[in-house]
gemmi code that builds the backbone of each chain (N, CA, C; Angstrom):
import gemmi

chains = {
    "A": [
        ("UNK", (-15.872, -10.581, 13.025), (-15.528, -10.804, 11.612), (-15.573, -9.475, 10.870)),
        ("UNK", (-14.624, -8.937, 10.644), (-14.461, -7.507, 9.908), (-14.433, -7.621, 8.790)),
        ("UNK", (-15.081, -6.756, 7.865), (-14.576, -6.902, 6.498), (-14.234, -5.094, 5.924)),
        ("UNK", (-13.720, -5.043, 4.804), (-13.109, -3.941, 4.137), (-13.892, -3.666, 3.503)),
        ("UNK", (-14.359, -2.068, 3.286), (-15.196, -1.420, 2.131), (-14.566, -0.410, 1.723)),
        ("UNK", (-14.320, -0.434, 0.540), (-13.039, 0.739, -0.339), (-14.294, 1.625, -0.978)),
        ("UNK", (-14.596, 2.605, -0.411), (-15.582, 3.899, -1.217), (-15.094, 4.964, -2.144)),
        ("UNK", (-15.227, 4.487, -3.259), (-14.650, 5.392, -4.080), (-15.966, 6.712, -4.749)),
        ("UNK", (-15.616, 7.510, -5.442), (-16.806, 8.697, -5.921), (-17.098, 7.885, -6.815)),
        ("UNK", (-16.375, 7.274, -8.111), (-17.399, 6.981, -9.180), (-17.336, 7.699, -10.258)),
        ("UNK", (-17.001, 6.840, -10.895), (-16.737, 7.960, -12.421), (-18.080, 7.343, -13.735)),
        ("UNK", (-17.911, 8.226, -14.355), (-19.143, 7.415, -15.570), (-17.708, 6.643, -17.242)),
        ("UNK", (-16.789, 6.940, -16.639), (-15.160, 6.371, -17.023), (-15.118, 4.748, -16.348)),
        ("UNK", (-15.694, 3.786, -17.591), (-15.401, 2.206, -16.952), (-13.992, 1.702, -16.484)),
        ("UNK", (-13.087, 2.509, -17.040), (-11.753, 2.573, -17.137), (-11.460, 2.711, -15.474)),
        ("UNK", (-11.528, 3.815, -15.028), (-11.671, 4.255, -13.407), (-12.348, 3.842, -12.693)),
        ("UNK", (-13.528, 3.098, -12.700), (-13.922, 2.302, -11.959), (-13.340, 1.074, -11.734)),
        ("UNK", (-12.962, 0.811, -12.875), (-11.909, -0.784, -12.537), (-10.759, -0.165, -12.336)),
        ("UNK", (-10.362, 0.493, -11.913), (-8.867, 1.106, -11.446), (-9.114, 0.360, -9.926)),
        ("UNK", (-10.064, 0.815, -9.240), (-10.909, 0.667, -7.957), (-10.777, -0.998, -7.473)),
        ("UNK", (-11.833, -1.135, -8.321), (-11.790, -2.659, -8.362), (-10.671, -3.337, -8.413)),
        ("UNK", (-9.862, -2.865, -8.974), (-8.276, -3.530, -9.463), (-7.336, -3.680, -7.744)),
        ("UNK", (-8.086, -2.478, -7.734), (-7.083, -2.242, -6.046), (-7.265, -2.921, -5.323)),
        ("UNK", (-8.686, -2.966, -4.988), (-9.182, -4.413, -4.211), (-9.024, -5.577, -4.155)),
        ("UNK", (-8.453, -5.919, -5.210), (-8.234, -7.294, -5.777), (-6.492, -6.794, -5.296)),
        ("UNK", (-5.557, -6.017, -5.221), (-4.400, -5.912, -5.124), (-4.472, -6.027, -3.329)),
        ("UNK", (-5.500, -5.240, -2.587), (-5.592, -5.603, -1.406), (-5.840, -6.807, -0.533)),
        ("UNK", (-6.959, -7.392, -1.280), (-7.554, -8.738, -0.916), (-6.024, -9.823, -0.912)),
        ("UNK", (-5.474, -9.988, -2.146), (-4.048, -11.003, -2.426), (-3.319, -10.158, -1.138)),
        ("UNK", (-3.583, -9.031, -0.479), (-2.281, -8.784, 0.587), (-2.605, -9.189, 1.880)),
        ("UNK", (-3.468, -9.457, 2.059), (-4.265, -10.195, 3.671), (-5.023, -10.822, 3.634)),
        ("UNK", (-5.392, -11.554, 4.514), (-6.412, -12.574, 4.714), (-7.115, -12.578, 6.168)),
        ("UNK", (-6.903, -11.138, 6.670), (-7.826, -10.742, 7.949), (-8.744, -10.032, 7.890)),
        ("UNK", (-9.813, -10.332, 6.361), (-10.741, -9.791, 6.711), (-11.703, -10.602, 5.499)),
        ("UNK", (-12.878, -11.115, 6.567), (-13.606, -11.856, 5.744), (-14.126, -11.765, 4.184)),
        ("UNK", (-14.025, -10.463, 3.976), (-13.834, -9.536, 2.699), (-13.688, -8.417, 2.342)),
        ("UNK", (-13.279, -8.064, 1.340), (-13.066, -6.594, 0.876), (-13.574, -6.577, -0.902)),
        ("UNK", (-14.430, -5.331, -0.579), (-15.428, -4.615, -1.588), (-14.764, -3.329, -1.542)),
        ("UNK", (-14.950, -3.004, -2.762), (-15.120, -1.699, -3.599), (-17.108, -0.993, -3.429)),
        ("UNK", (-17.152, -0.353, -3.114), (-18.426, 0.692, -3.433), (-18.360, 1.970, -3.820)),
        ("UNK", (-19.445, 2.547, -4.519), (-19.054, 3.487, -5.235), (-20.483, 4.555, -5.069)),
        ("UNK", (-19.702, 5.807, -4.412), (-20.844, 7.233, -3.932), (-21.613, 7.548, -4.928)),
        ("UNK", (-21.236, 7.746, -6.202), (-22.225, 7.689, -7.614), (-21.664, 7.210, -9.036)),
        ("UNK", (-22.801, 7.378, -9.812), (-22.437, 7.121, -10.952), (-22.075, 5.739, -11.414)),
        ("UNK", (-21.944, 4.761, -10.327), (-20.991, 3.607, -10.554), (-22.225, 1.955, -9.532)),
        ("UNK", (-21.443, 1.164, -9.713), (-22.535, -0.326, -9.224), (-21.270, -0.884, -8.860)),
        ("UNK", (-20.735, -1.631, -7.504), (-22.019, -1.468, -6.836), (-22.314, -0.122, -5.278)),
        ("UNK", (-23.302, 0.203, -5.009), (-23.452, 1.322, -4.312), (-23.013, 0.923, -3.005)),
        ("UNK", (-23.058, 2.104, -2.154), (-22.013, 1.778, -0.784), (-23.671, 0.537, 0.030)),
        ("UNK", (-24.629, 1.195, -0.457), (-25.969, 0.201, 0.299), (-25.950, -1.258, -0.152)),
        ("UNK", (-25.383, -1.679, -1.263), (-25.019, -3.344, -1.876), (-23.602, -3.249, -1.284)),
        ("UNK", (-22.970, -2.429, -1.203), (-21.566, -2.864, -0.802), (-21.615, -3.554, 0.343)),
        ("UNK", (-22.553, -2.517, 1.639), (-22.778, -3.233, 3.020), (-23.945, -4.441, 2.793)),
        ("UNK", (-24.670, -4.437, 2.140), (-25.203, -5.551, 2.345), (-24.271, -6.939, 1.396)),
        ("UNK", (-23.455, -6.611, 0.922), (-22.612, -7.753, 0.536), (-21.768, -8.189, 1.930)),
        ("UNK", (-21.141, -7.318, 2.351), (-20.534, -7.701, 3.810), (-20.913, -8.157, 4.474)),
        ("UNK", (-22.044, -7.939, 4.940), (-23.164, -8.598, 5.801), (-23.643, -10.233, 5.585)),
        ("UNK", (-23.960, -9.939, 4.122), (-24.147, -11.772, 3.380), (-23.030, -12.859, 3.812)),
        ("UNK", (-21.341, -12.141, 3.625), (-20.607, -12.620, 3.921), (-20.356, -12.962, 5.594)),
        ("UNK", (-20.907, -12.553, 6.054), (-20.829, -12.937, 7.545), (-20.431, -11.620, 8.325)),
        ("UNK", (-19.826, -10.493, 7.887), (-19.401, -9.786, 8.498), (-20.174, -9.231, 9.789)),
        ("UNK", (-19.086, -8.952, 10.712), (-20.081, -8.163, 12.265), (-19.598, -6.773, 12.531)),
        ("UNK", (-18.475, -6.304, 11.500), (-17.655, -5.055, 11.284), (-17.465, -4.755, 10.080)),
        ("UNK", (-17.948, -3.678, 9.680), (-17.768, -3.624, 8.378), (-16.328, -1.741, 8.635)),
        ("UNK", (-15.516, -2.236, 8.104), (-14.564, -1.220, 8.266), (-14.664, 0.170, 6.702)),
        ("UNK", (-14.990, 1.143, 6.842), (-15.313, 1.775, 5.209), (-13.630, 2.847, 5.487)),
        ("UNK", (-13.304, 2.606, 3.866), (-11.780, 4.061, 3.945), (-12.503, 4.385, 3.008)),
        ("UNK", (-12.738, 5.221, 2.850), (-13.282, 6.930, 1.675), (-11.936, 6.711, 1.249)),
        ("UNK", (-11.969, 6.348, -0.164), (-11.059, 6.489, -1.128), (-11.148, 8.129, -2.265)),
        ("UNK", (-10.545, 8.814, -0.848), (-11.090, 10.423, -1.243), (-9.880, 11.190, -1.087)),
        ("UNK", (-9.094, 12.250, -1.869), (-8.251, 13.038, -1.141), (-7.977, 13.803, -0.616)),
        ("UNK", (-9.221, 14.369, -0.280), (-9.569, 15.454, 0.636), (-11.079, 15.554, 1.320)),
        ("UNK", (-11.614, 16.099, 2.089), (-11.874, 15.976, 2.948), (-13.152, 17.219, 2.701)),
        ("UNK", (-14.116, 16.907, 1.284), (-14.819, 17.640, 1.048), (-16.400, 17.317, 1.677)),
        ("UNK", (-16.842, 17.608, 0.777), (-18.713, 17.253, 1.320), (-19.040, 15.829, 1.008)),
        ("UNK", (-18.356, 15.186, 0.340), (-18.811, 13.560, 0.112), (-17.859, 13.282, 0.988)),
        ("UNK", (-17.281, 13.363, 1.745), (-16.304, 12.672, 2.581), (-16.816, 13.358, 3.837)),
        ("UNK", (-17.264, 13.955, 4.384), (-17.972, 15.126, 5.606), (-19.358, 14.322, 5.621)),
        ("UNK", (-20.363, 14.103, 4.778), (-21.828, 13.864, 4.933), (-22.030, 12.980, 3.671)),
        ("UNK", (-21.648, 13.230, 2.776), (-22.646, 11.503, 1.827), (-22.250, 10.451, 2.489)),
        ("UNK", (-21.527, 10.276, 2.244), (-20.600, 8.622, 2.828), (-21.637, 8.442, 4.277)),
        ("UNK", (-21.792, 9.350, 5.403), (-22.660, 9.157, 6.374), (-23.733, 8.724, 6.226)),
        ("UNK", (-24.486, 9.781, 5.421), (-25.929, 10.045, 4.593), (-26.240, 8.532, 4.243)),
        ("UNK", (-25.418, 8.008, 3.317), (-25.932, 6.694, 2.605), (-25.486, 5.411, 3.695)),
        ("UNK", (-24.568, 5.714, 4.962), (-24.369, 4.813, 5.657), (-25.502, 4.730, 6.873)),
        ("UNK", (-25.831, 5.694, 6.609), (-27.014, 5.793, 7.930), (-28.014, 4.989, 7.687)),
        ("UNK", (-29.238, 4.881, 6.580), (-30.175, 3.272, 6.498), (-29.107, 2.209, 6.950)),
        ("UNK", (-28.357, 2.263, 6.203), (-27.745, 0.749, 6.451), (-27.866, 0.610, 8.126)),
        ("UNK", (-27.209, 1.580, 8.702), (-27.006, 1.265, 10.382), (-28.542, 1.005, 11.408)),
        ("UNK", (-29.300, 1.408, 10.485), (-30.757, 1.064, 11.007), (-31.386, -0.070, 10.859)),
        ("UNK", (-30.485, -0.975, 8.968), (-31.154, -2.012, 8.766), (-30.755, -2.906, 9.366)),
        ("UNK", (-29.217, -2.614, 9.808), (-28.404, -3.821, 10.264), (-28.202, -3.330, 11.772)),
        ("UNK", (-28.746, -3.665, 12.978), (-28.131, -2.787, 14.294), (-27.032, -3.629, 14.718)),
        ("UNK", (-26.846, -5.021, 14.780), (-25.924, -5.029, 15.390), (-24.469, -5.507, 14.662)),
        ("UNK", (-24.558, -4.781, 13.239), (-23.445, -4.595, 12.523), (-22.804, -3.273, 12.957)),
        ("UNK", (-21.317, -3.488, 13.106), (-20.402, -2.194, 13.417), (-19.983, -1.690, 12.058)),
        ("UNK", (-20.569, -0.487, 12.254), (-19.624, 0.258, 11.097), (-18.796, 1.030, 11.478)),
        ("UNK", (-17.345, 1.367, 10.858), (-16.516, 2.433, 11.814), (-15.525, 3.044, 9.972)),
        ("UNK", (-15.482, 4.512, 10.134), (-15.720, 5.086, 8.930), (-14.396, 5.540, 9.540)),
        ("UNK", (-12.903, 4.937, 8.285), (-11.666, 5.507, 9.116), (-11.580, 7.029, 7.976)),
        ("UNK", (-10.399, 7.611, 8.395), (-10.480, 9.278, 7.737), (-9.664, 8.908, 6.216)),
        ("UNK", (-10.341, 9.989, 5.215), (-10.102, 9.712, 3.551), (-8.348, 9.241, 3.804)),
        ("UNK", (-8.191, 9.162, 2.611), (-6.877, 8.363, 2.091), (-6.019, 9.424, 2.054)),
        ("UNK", (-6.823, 10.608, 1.466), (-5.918, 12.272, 1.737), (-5.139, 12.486, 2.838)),
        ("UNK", (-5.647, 12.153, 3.828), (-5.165, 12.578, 5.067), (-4.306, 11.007, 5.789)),
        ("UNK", (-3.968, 10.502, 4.824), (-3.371, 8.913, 5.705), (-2.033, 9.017, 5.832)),
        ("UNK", (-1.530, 8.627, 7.178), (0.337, 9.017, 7.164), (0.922, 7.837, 5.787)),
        ("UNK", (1.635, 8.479, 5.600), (2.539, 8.183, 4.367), (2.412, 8.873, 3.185)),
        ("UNK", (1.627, 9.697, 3.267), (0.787, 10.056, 1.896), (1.614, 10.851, 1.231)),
        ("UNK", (2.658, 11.561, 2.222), (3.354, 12.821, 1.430), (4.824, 12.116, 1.524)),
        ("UNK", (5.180, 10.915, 1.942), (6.616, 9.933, 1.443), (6.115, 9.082, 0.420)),
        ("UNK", (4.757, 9.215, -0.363), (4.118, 8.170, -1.215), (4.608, 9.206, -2.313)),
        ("UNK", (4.220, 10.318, -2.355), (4.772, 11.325, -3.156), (6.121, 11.996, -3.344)),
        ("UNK", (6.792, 11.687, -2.599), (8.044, 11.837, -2.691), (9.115, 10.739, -3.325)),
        ("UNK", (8.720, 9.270, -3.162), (8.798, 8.427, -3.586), (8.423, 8.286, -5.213)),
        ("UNK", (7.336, 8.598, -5.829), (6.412, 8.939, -6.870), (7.547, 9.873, -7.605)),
        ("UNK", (7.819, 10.890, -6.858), (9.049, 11.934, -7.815), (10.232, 11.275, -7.816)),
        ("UNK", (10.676, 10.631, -7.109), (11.954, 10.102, -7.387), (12.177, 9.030, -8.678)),
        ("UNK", (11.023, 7.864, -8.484), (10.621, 6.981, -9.025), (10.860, 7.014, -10.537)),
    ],
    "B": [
        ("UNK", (18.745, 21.905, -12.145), (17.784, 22.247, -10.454), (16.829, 21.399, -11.054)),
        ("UNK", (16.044, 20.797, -9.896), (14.775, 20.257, -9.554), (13.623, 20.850, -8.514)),
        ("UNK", (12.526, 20.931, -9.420), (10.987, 21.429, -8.375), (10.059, 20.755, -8.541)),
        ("UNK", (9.409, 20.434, -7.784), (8.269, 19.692, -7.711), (7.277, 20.344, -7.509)),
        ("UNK", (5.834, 20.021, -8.568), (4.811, 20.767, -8.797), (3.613, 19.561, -8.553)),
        ("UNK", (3.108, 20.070, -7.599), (1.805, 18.751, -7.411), (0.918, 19.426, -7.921)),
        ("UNK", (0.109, 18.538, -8.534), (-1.313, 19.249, -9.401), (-2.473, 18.088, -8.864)),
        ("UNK", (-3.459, 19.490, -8.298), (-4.595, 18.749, -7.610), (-5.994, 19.357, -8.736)),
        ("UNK", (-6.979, 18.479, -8.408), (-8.087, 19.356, -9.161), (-8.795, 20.617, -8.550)),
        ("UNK", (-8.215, 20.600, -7.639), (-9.244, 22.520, -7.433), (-10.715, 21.811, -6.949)),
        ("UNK", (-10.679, 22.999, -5.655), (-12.186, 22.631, -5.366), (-12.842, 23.968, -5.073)),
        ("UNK", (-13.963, 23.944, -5.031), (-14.464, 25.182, -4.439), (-14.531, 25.459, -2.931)),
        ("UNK", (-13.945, 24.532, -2.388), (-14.538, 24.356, -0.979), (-13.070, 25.189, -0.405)),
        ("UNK", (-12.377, 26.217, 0.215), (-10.962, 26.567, 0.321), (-10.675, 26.080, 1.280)),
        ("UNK", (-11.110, 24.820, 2.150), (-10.411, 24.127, 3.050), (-9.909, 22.747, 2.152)),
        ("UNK", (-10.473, 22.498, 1.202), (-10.110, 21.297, 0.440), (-9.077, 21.688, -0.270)),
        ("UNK", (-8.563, 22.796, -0.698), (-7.598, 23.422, -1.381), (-6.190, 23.533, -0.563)),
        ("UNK", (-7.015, 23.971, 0.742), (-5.746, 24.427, 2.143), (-5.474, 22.767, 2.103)),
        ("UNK", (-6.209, 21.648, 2.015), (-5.100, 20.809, 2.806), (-4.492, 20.241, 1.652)),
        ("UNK", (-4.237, 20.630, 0.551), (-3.359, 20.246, -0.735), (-1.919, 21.417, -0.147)),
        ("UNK", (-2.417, 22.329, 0.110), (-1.489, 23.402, 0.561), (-0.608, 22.722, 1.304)),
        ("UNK", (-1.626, 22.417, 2.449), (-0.474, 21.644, 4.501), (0.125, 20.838, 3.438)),
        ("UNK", (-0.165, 20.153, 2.416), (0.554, 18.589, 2.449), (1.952, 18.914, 1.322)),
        ("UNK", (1.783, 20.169, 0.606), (3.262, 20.709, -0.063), (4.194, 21.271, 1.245)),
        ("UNK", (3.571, 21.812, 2.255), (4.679, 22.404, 3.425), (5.157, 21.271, 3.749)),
        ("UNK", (4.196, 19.950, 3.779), (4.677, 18.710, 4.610), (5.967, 18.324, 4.020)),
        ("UNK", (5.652, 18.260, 2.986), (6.611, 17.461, 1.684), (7.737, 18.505, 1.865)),
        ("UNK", (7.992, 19.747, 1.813), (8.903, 20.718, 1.789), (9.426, 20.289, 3.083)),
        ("UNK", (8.836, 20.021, 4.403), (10.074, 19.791, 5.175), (10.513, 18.598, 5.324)),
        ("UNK", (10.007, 17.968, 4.108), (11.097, 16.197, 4.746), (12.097, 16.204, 3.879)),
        ("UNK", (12.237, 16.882, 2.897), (13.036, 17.076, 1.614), (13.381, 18.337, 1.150)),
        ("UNK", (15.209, 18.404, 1.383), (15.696, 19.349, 0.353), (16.233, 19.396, -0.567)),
        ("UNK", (15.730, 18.272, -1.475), (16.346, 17.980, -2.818), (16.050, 19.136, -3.481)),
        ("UNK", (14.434, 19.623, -3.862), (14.234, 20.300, -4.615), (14.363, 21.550, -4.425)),
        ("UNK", (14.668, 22.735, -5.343), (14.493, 23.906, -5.154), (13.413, 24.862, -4.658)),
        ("UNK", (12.542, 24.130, -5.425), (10.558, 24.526, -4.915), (10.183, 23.178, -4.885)),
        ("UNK", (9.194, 23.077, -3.664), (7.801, 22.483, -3.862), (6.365, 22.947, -3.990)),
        ("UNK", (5.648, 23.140, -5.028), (4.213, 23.889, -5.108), (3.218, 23.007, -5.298)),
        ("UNK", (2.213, 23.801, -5.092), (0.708, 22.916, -5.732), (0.286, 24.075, -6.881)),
        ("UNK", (-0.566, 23.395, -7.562), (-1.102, 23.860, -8.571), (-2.290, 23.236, -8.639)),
        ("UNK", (-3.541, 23.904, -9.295), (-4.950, 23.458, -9.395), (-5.252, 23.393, -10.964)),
        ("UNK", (-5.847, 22.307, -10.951), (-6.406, 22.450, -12.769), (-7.764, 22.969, -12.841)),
        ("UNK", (-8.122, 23.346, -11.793), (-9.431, 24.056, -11.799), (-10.143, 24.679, -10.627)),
        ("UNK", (-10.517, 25.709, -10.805), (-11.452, 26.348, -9.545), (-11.065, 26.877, -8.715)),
        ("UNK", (-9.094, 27.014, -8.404), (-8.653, 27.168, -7.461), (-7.269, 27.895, -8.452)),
        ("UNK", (-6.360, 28.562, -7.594), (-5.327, 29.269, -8.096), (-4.565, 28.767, -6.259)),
        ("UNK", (-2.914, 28.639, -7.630), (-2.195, 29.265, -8.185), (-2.756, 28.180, -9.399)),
        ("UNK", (-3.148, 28.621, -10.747), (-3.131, 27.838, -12.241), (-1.769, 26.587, -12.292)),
        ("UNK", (-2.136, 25.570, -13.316), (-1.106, 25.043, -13.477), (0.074, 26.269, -14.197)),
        ("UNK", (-0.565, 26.565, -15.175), (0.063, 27.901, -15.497), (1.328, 28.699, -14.535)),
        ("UNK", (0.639, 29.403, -13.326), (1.364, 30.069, -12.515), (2.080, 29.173, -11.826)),
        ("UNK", (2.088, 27.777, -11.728), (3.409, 27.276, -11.151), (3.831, 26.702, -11.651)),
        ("UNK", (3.895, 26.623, -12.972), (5.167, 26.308, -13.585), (6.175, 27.641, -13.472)),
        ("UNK", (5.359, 28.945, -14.277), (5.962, 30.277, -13.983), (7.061, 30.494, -12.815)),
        ("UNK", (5.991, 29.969, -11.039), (6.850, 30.164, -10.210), (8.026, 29.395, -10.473)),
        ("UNK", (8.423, 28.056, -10.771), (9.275, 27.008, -10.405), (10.512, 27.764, -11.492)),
        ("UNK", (9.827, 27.824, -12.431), (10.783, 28.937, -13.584), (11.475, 29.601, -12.482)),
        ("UNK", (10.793, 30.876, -12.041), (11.540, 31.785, -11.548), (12.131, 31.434, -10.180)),
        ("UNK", (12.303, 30.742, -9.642), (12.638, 29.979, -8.610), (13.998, 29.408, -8.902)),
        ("UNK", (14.147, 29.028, -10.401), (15.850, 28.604, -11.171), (15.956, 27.133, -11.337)),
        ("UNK", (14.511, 26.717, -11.638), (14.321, 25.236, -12.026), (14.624, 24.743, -12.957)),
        ("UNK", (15.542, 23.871, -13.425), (15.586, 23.835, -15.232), (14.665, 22.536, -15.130)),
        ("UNK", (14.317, 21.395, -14.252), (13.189, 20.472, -14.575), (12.345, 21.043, -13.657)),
        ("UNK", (10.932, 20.639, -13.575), (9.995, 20.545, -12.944), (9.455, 19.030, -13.070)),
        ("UNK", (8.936, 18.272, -12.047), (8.526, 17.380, -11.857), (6.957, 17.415, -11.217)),
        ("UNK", (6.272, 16.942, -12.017), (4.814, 16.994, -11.977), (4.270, 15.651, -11.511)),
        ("UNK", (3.515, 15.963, -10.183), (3.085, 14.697, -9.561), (1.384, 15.054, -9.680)),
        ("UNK", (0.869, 14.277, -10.539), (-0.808, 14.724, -10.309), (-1.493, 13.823, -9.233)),
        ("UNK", (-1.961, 14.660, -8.472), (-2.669, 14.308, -7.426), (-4.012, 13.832, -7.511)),
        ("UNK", (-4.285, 12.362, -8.041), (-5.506, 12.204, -8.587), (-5.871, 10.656, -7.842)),
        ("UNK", (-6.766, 10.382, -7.598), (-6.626, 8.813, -7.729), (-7.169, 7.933, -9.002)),
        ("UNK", (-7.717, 8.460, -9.811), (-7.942, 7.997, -11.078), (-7.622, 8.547, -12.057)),
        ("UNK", (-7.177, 7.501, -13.375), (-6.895, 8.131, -14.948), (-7.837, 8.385, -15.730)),
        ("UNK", (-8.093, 9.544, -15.488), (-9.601, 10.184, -15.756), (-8.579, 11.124, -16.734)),
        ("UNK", (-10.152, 11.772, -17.534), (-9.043, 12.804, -18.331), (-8.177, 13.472, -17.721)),
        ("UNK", (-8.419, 14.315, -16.742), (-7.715, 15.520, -16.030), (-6.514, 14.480, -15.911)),
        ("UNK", (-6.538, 13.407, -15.733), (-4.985, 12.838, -15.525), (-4.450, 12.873, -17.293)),
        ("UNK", (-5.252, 12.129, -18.523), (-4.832, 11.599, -19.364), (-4.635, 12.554, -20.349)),
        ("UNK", (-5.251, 13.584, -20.120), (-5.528, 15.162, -20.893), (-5.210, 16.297, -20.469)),
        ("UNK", (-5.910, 16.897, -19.589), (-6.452, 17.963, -19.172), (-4.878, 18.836, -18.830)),
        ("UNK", (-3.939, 17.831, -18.090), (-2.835, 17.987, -17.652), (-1.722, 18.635, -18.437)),
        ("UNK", (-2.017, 17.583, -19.527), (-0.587, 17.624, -20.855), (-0.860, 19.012, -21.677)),
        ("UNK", (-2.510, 19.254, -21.475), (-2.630, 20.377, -22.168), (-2.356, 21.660, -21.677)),
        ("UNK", (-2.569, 21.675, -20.419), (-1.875, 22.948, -19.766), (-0.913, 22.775, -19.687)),
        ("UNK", (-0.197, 22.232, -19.616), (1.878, 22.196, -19.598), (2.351, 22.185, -21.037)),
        ("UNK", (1.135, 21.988, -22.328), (1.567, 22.095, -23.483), (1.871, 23.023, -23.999)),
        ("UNK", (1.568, 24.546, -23.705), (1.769, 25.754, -24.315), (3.213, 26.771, -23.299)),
        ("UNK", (3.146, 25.880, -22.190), (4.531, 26.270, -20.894), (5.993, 25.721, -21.338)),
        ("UNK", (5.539, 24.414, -22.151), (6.815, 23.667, -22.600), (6.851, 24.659, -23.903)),
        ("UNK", (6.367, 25.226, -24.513), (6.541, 26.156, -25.434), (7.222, 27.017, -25.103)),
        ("UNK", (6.542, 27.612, -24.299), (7.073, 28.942, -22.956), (9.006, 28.644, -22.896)),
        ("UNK", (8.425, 27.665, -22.690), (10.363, 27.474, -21.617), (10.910, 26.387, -22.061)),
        ("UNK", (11.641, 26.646, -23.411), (12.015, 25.383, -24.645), (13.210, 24.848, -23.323)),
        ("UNK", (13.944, 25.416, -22.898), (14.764, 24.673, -21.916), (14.625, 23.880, -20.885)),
        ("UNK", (13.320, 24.416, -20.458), (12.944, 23.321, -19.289), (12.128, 22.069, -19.356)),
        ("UNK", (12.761, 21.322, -18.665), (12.210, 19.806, -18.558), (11.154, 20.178, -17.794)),
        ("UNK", (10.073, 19.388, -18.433), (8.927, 19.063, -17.724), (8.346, 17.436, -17.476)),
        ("UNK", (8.607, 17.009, -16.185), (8.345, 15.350, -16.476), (7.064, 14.819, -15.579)),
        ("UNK", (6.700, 14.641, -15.957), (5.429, 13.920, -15.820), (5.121, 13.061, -15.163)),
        ("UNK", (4.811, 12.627, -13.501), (4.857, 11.048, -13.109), (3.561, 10.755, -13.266)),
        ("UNK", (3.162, 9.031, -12.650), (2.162, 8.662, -12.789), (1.394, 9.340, -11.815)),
        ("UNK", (0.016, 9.227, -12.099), (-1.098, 9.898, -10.960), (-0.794, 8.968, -9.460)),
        ("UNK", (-1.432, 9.470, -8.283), (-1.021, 8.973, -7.099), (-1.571, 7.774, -6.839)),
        ("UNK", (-2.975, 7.463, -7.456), (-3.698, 6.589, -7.177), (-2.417, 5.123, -7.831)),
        ("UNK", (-2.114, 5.769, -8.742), (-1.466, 3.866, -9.166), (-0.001, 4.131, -8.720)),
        ("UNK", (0.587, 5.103, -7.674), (1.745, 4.797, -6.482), (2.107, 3.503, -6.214)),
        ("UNK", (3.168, 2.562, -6.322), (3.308, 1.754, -5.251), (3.024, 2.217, -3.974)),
        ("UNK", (2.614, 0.783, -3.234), (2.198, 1.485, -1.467), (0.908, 1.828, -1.054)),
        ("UNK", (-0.099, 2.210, -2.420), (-1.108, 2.414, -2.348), (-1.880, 1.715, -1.237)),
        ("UNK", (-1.627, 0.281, -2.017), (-2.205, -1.194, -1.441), (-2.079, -1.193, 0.340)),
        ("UNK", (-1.052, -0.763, 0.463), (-0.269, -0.998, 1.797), (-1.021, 0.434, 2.657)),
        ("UNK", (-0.698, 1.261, 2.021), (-1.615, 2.876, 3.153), (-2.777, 2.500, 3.091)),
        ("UNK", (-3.539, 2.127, 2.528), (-4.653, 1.622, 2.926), (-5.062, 0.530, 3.556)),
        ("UNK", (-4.175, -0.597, 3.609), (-4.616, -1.662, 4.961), (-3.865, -0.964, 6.254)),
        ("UNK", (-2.698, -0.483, 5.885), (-2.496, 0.820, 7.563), (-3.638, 1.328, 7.872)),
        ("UNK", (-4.178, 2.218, 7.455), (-5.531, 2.804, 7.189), (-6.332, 2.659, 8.466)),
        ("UNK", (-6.956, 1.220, 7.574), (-8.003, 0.129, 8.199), (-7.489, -0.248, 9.719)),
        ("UNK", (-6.374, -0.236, 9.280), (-5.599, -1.144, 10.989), (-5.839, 0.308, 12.089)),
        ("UNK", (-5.077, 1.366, 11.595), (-4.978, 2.351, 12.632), (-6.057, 2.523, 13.380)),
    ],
}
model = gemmi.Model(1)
for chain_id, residues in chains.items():
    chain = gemmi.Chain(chain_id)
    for i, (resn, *xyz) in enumerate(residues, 1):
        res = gemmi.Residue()
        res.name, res.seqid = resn, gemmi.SeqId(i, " ")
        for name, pos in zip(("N", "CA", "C"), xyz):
            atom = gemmi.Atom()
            atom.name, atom.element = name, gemmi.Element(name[0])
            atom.pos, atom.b_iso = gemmi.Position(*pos), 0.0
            res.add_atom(atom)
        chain.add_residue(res)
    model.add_chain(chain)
structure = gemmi.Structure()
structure.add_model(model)
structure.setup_entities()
């Protein structure tokens, strides 16, 4: 049972945090193969990536899948995201976590932008 | 003529900068619509938004097309942006300067990110 965790940085902007949230809710209405999908947020913001996984978990999940909603490939995308995923992997052992690479680096990203200029 | 100017926020880190860089070469070879494709930083990093508008100028752009590379409408999207291109549109009463939405609210968004998850 997999579920989705969308990690965003977190703004102290309520506005941008529900940008986040908004997405999730745009993702969730696009599939129904995954027991759920959460938004968590690296700082500044509720709820944290440690309630995010333990919401997954409540839900039944046995995979929790995380995309770093990041566009590059700095130090919160290298080691926080780990950092704060690491208790979790101790509290939960035989939950899978599998951490796919930021959104920066996802194929389509530069026909998403090309698209974007045309648009 | 048409150029396309992606505007990222600048990091200190110069590998987070380089892969804003790879992803304008990327974009430059799937497309020869435009005359230029550049990046530009709103902070911490050079070439300035400043200096690429300059370049796209001298390059023989009469629009420039500005894609901000953000995933949220944070100031730097709602502000920070308009104000550095505000004293360039001064600069260069002839040239169009147009503005798209930030990347985060792209159509497709929804969709590169359950690819994402799947890959």
């Amino acid at each position: 049972m997999q579920a989705l965790l969308v990690i965003a940085h977190g703004s102290r902007r309520v506005a941008s945090n529900q940008e986040i949230l908004d997405l999730v809710e745009i993702l969730a209405a696009k599939t129904t193969h995954y027991i759920t999908i959460q938004a968590a947020f690296l700082e500044l913001a509720n709820p944290s990536i440690s309630e995010g996984i333990d919401f997954c978990v409540k839900k039944g999940a046995t995979e929790v899948i995380v995309l770093p909603y990041f566009l590059s490939a700095g130090r919160h995308v290298s080691e926080d995201i780990d950092n704060a995923l690491a208790p979790k992997r101790e509290e939960y052992p035989q939950l899978t976590i599998t951490i796919k690479p930021h959104i920066g680096a996802a194929n389509g990203m530069a026909e998403m932008l090309l698209n974007l200029a045309k648009g």
